[in-house]
C-alpha positions as CSV (number, residue, x, y, z in Angstrom):
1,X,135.6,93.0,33.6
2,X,133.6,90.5,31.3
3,X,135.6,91.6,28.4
4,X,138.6,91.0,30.3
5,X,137.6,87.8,31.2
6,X,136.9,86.8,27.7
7,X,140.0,87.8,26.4
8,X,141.3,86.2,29.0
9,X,139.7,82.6,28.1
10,X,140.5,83.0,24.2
11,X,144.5,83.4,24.6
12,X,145.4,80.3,25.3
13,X,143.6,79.2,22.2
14,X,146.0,80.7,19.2
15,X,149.3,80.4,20.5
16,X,149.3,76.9,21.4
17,X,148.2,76.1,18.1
18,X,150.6,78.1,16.2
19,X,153.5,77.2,18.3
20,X,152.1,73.5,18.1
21,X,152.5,74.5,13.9
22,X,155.9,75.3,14.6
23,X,156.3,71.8,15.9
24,X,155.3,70.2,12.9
25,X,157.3,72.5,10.9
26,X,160.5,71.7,12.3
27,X,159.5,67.6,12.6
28,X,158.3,67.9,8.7
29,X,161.9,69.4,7.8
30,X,163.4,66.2,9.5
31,X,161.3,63.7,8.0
32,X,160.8,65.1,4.1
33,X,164.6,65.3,4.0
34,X,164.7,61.5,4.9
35,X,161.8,61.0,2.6
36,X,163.3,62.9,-0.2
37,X,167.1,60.4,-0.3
38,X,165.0,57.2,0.2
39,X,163.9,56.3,-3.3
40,X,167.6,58.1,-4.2
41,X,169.3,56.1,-1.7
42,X,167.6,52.3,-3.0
43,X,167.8,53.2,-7.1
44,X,172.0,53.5,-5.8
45,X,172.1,50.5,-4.3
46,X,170.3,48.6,-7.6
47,X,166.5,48.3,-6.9
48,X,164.2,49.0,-9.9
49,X,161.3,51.7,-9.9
50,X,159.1,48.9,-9.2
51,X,160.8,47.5,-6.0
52,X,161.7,50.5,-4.8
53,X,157.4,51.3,-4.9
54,X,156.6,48.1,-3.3
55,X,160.0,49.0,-0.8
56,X,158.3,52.1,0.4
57,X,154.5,51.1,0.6
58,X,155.5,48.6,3.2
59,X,156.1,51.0,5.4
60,X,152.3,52.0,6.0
61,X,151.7,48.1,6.8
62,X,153.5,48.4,9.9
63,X,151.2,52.0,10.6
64,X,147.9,50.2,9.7
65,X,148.8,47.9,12.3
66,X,149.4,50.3,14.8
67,X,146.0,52.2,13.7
68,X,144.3,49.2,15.7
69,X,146.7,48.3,18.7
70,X,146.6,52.2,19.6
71,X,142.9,51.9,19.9
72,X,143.0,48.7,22.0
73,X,146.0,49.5,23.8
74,X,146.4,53.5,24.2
75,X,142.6,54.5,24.5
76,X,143.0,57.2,27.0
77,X,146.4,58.9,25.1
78,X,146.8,62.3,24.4
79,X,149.2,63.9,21.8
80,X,151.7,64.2,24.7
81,X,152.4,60.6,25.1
82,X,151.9,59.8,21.2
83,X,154.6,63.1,20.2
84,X,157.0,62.0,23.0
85,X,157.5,58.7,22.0
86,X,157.1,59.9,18.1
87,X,160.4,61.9,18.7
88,X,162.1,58.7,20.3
89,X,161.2,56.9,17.7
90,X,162.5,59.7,15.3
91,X,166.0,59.7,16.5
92,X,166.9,56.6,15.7
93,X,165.6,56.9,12.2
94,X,168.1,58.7,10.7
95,X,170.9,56.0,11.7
96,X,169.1,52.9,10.4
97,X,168.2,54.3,7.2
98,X,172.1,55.1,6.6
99,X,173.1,51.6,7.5
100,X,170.2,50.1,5.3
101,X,171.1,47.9,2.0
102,X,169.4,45.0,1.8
103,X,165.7,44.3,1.0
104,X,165.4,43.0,4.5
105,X,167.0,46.2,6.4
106,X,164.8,48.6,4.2
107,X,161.5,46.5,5.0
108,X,162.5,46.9,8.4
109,X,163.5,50.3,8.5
110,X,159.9,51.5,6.6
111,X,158.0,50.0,9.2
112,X,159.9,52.5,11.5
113,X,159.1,54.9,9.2
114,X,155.1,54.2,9.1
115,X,155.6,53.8,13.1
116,X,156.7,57.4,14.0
117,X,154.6,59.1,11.4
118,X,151.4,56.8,12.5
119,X,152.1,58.5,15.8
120,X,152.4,62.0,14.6
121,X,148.9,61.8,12.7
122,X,147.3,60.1,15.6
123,X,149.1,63.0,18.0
124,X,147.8,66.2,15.4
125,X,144.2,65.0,15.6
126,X,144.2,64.4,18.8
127,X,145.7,68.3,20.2
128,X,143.0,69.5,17.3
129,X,139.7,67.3,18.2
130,X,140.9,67.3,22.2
131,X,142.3,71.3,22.4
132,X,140.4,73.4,20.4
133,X,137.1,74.2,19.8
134,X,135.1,72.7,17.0
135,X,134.1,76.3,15.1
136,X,137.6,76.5,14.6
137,X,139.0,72.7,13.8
138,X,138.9,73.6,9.8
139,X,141.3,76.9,10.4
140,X,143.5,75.3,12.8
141,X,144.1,72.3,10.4
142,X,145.3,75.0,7.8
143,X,147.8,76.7,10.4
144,X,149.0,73.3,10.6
145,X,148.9,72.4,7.0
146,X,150.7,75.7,6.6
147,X,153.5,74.9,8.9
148,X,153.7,71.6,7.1
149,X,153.6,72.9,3.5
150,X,156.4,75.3,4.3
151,X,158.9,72.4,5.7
152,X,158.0,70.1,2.8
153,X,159.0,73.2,0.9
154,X,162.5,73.4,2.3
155,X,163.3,70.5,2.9
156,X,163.8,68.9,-1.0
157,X,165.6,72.7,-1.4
158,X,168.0,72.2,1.8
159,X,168.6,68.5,0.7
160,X,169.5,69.9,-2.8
161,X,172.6,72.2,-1.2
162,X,173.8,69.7,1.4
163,X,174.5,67.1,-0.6
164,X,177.9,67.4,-2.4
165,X,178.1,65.1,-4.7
166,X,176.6,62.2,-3.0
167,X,174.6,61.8,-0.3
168,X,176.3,61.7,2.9
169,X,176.5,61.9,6.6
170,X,176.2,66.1,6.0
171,X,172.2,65.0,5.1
172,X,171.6,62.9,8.2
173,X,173.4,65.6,10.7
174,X,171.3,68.1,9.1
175,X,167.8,66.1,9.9
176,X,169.1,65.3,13.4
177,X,169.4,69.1,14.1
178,X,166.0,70.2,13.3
179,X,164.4,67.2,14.7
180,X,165.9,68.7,18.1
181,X,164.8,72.4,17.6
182,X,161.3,70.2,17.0
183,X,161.7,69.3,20.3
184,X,162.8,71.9,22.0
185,X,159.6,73.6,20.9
186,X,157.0,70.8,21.6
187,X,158.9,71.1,25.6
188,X,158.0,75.0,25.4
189,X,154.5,74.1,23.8
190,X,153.9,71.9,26.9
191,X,155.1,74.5,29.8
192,X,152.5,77.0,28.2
193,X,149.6,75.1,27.5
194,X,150.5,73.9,31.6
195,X,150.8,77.7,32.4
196,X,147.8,78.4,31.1
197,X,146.1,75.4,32.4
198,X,144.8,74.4,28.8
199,X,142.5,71.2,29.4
200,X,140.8,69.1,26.8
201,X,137.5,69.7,26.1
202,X,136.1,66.6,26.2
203,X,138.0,65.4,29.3
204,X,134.4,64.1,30.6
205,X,133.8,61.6,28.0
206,X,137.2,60.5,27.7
207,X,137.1,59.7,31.4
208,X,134.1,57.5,31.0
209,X,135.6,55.4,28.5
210,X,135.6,51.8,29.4
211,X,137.8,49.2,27.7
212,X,136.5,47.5,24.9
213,X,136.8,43.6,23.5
214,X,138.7,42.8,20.6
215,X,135.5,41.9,19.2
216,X,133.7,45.1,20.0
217,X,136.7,46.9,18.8
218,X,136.3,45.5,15.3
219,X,132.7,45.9,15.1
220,X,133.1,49.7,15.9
221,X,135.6,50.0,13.3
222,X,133.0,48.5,10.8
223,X,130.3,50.5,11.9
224,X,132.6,53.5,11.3
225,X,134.1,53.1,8.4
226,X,131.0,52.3,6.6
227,X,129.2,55.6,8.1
228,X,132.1,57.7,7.1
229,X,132.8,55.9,3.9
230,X,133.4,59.0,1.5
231,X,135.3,60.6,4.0
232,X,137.7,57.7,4.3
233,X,138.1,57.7,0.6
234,X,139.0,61.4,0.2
235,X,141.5,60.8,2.6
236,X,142.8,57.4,1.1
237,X,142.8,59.7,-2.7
238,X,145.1,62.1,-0.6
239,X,147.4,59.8,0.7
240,X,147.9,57.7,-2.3
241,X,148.6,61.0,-3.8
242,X,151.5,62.1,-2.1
243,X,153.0,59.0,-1.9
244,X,152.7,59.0,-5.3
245,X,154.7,62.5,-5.6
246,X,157.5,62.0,-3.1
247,X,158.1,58.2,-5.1
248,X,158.3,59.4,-8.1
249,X,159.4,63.2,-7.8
250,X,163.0,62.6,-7.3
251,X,163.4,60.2,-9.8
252,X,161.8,62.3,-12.3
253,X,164.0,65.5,-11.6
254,X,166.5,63.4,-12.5
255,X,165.5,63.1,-16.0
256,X,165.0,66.7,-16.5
257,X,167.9,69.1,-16.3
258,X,166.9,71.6,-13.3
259,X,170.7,70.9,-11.3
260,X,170.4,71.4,-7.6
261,X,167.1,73.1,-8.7
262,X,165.6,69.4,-8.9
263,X,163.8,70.0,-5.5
264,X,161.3,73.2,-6.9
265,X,159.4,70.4,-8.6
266,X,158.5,69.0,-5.1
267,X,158.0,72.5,-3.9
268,X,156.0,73.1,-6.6
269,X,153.4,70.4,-5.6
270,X,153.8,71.2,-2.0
271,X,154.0,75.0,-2.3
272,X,150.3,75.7,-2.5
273,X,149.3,74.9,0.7
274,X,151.3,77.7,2.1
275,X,148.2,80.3,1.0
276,X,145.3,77.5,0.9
277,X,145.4,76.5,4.3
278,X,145.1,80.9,5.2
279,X,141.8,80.5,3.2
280,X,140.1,77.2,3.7
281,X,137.9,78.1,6.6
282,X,136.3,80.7,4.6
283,X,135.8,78.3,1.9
284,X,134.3,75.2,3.8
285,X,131.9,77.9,5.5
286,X,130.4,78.8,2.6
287,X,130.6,75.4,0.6
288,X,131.2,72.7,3.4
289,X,133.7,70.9,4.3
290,X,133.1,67.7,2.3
291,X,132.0,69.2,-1.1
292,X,135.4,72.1,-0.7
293,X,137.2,68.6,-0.9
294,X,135.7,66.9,-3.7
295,X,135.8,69.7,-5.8
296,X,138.8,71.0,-5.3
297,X,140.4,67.3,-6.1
298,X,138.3,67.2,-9.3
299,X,139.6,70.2,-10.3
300,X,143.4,69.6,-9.4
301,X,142.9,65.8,-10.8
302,X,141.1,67.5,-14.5
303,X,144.4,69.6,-14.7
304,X,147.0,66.6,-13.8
305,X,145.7,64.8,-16.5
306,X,147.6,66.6,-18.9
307,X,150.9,66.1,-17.7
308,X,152.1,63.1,-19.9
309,X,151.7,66.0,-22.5
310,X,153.9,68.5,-20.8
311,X,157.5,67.9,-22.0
312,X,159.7,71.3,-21.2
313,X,160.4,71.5,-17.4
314,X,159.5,75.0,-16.6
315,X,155.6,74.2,-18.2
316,X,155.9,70.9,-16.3
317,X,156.3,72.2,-12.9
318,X,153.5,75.0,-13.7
319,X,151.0,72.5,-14.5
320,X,152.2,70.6,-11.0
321,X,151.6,73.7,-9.3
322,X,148.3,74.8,-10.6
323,X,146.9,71.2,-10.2
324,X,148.2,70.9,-6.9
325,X,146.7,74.8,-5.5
326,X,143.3,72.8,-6.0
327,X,144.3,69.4,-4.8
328,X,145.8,70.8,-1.7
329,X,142.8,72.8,-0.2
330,X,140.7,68.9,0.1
331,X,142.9,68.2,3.1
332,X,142.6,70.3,5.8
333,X,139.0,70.4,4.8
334,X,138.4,66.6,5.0
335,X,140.6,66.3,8.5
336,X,138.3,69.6,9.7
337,X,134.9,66.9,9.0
338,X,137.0,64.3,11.0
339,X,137.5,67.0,14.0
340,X,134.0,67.2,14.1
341,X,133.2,64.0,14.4
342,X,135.4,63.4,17.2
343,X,133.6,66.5,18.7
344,X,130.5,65.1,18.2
345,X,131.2,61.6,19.4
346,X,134.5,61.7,21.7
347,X,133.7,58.3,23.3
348,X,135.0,56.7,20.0
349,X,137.2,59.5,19.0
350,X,140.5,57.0,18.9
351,X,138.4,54.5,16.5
352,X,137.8,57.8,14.8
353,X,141.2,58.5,14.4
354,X,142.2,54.8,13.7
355,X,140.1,54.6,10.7
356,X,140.9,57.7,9.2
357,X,144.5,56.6,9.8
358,X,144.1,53.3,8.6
359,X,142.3,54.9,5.0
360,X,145.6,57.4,5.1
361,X,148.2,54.1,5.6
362,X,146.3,52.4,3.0
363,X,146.6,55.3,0.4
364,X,151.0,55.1,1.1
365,X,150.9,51.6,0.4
366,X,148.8,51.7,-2.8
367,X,150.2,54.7,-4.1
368,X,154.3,54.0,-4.0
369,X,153.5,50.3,-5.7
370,X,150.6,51.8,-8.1
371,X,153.5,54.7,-8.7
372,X,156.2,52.3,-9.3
373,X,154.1,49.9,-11.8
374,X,152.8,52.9,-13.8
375,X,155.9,54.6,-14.4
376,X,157.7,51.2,-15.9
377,X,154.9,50.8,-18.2
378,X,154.2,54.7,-19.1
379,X,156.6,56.3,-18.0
380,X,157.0,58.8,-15.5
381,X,154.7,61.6,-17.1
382,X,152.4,59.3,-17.9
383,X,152.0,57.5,-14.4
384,X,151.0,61.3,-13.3
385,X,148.3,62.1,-16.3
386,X,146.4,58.5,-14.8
387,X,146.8,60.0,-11.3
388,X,144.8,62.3,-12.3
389,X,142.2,60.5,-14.7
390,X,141.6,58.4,-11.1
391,X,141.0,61.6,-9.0
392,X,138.7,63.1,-11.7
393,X,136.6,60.2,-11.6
394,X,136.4,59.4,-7.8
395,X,135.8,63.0,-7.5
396,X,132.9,62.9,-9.8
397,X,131.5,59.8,-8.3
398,X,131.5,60.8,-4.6
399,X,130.2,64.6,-5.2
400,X,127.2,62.6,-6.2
401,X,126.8,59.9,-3.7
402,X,127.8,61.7,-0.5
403,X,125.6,62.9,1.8
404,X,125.1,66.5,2.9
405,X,126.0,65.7,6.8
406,X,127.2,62.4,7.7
407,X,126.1,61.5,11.8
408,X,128.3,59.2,13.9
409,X,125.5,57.9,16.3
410,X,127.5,55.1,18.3
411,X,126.9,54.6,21.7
């Protein structure tokens, strides 16, 4: 009967979060299809590399903003309010990036952009820190990453054979329809989890929480960010990383001869964290979670280097690949150290997740402009081989100045 009751208590655990993968999966197709055509869709309508950088880093102003005014404003949130209003928010993407022209309309429609993805980072750390239990936050960030990797895989490809010879309304019909299966599957996520009467784990705390000043607000943030300082820069590295990529990625393709292959160099950065996200809770077990990231970044960063080297495509998407297998195991271990510390401390687990956002927002509106400048002065290959020169030395730097465990002791 104990055994029974056990089992019991653990199934609501794994399905939830896999189905809750599934979610993401389907969201990610949508929004890396959009991602894909936007630098395609501005270099048609006459903006330079550069501008077209600077275009698409605005859009994490608007999320850096939110980072704060969801911490004043939402405190008590869960990832059912933050999704639901992500997928609103969603829905009317799609349209206003196919009216966009001018610089105006594209500033405008970026901050959208930063808005609904602000909402689905806030929403994933949230079911993760809130739903599951803390042994496990490291493996259910690589489900998630998995279930992410695998739509930013498809996505570049199923852009690649719906656009005919230009891109159309076929693309944004396309985006619209697996934004709804998205949906669709977050309702049935909900209806189980309520079934099974799944309740957050920190429901206590949460309920204690008492609003905070504006003042007290930005003191906490402070307080945090300098605590979890090498945290927030791993993450920032990341972010300005694949901003980086999906800026310059589909211009580059253009420049080698790959035809509707052009997407497998995407997939060839995104494809590894299919298989590392299956592996990284064994790995941050044995070497931590802080010190899996650094060194798989070094790593990745020591073999990007060599990029502005690599001048036949098939080599050039190998090296991507290879860089990127060790590159892509730092995330879900970094976001598994952030899980814990909302664990640990869940009366400040939105300034938590604020800051880490805020580093992550920062890092997309460095990288597109840093992407942009870099490629008009060194070209696209060698924009990438300094990508990597920065990761190998921030790498190098924080393996030695970050502490073994870092303690959020806030009251």
């Amino acid at each position: 009967m104990t055994a029974l009751n056990k089992t019991k208590h653990r199934d609501p655990y794994l399905p939830p979060v896999f189905l809750f993968g599934l979610v993401i999966f389907f969201w990610t197709i949508f929004d890396c299809m959009l991602t894909y055509i936007t630098p395609i869709l501005m270099e048609e309508n006459g903006f330079s590399i550069g501008m077209i950088g600077l275009i698409i880093g605005t859009s994490s102003i608007s999320g850096a903003f939110f980072d704060f005014l969801i911490c004043k404003f939402f405190k008590n949130a869960d990832f059912r309010h933050m999704f639901w209003l992500m997928f609103v928010v969603c829905a009317s993407y799609p349209l206003l990036l196919s009216q966009a022209n001018g610089v105006w309309f594209y500033l405008f429609v970026m901050a959208v952009w930063g808005l609904y993805y602000d909402l689905s980072g806030f929403g994933t750390f949230n079911f993760i820190g809130r739903y599951t239990k803390k042994s496990d936050h490291a493996s259910h960030f690589g489900v998630v990453q998995i279930f992410r990797a695998l739509g930013s895989v498809l996505a570049p490809l199923i852009v690649g054979f719906v656009i005919v010879s230009a891109i159309d309304w076929r693309v944004f019909a396309v985006s619209w329809i697996f934004l709804g299966i998205g949906l669709g599957l977050f309702i049935i996520l909900l209806f189980l989890m309520y079934i099974h009467g799944r309740k957050d784990v920190h429901v206590t705390a949460h309920k204690e929480q008492k609003h905070k000043s504006l003042f007290r607000e930005i003191d906490l943030w402070k307080k945090l960010g300098k605590i979890m300082t090498p945290v927030l820069c791993v993450t920032f590295f990341l972010s300005f990383v694949d901003a980086f990529f999906w800026t310059l990625a589909p211009l580059y393709v253009e420049t080698i001869d790959l035809g509707k292959f052009g997407g497998l160099f995407l997939t060839a950065y995104i494809l590894p964290a299919l298989f590392v996200g299956w592996i990284v809770g064994n790995v941050t077990r044995r070497f931590g979670k802080k010190r899996t990231a650094l060194l798989g970044i070094l790593i990745g960063s020591t073999i990007l280097t060599s990029f502005v080297h690599v001048s036949y495509a098939p080599f050039a998407i190998i090296t991507i690949f290879v860089a990127a297998c060790f590159i892509s195991i730092a995330l879900p271990a970094i976001n598994a150290a952030y899980a814990d510390y909302i664990s640990e401390a869940p009366c400040v687990d939105s300034e938590i997740e604020g800051v880490e956002d805020l580093s992550f927002n920062s890092g997309y509106i460095f990288g597109p402009v840093f992407a942009g400048v870099l490629a008009g002065l060194l070209g696209i290959p060698g924009a990438f081989s300094v990508l990597g020169l920065i990761g190998v030395v921030l790498a190098a730097v924080l393996l030695v100045v970050t502490p073994k465990n870092i303690l959020i002791r806030i009251k």
